[in-house]
C-alpha positions as CSV (number, residue, x, y, z in Angstrom):
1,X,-25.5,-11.8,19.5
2,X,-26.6,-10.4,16.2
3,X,-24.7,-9.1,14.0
4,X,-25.4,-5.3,11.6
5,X,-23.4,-6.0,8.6
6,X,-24.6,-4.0,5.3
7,X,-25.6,-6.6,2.7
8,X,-23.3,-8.0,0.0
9,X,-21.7,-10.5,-0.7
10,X,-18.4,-11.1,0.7
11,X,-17.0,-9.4,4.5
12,X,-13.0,-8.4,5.2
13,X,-12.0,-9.6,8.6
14,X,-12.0,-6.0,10.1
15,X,-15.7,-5.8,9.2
16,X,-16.5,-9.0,10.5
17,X,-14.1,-8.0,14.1
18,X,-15.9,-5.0,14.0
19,X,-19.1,-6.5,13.9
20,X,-18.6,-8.6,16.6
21,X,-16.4,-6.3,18.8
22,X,-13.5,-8.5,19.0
23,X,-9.8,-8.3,17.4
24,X,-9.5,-9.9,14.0
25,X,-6.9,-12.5,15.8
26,X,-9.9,-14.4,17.5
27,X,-11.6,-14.6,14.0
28,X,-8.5,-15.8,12.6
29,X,-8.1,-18.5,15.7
30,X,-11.7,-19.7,15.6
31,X,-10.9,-19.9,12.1
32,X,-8.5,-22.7,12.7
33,X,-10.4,-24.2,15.3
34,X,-13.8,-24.7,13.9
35,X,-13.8,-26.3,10.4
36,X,-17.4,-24.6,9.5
37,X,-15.8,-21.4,9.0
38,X,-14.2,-21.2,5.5
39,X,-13.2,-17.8,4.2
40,X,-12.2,-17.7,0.8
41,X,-9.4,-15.8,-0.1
42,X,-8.5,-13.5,-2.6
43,X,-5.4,-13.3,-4.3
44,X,-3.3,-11.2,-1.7
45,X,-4.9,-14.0,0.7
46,X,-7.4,-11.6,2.5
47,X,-9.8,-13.6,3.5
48,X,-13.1,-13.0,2.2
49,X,-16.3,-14.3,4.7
50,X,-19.5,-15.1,3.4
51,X,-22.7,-14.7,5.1
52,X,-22.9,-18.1,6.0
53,X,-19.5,-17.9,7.3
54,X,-21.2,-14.7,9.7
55,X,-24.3,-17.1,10.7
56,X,-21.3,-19.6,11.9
57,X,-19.3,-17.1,13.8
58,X,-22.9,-15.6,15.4
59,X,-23.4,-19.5,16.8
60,X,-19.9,-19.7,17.8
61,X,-19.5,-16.9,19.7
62,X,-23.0,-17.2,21.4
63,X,-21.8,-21.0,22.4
64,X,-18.6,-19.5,24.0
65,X,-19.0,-15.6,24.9
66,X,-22.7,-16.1,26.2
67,X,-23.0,-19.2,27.4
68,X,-19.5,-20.2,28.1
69,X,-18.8,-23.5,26.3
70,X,-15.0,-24.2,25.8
71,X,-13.8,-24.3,22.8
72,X,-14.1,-27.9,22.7
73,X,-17.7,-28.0,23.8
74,X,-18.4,-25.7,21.5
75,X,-16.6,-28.2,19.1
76,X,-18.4,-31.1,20.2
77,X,-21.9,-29.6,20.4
78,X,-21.8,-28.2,16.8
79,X,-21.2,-31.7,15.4
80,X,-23.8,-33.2,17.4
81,X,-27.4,-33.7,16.6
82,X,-27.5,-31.5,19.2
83,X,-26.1,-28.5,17.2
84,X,-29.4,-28.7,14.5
85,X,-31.7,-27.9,17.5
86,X,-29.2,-25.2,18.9
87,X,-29.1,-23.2,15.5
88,X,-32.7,-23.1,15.5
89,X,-33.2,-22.4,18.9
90,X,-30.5,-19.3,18.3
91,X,-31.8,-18.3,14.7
92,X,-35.3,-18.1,16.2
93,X,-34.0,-15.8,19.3
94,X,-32.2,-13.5,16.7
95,X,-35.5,-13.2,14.9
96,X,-37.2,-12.6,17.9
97,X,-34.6,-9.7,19.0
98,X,-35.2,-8.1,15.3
99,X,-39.1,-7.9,16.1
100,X,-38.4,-6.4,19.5
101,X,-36.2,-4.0,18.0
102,X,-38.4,-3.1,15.1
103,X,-41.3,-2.9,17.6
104,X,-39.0,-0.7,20.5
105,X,-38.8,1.9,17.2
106,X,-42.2,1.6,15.9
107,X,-43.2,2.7,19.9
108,X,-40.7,5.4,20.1
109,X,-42.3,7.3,17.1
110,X,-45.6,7.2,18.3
């Protein structure tokens, strides 16, 4: 899954839901279950999510919505070696899916 978030610095959890068309609770829970994700929050304590913190969501939820890891596979495979090749593998298919899409457009206006 990719994600179309407008470009700045800093995403409230309702964007970031939005963006990947689930509830804010499952942003909150894979929150607390996957230490890569680390919001900063502001003073109220809304939390704030960098784009790293997106790129970390994007790999989480294509381990477990597309290719249905558990949570604790999920777990184990980012912390593996195993994860380095996976985020490449996925950051090179989400490149991939931006061409195509660029390319779909570029056809469509001809």
């Amino acid at each position: 899954m990719h994600v179309d978030l407008p470009d700045k610095l800093y995403y409230s959890i309702g964007e970031v839901a939005t963006a990947f068309s689930v509830n804010a609770s499952l942003i909150r829970f894979w929150e607390k279950e996957f230490d890569v994700i680390k919001p900063k929050k502001n003073a109220k304590g809304n939390r704030k999510f960098t784009r790293e913190d997106i790129k970390n969501l994007e790999l989480i939820y294509h381990l477990v919505k597309e290719r249905g890891f558990t949570l604790e596979g999920a777990k184990i495979h980012l912390k593996e070696e195993k994860s380095r090749k996976t985020l490449s593998n996925f950051e090179i298919i989400r490149k991939l899916e931006n061409i195509k899409s660029t390319l779909t457009n570029l056809k469509k206006e001809l």
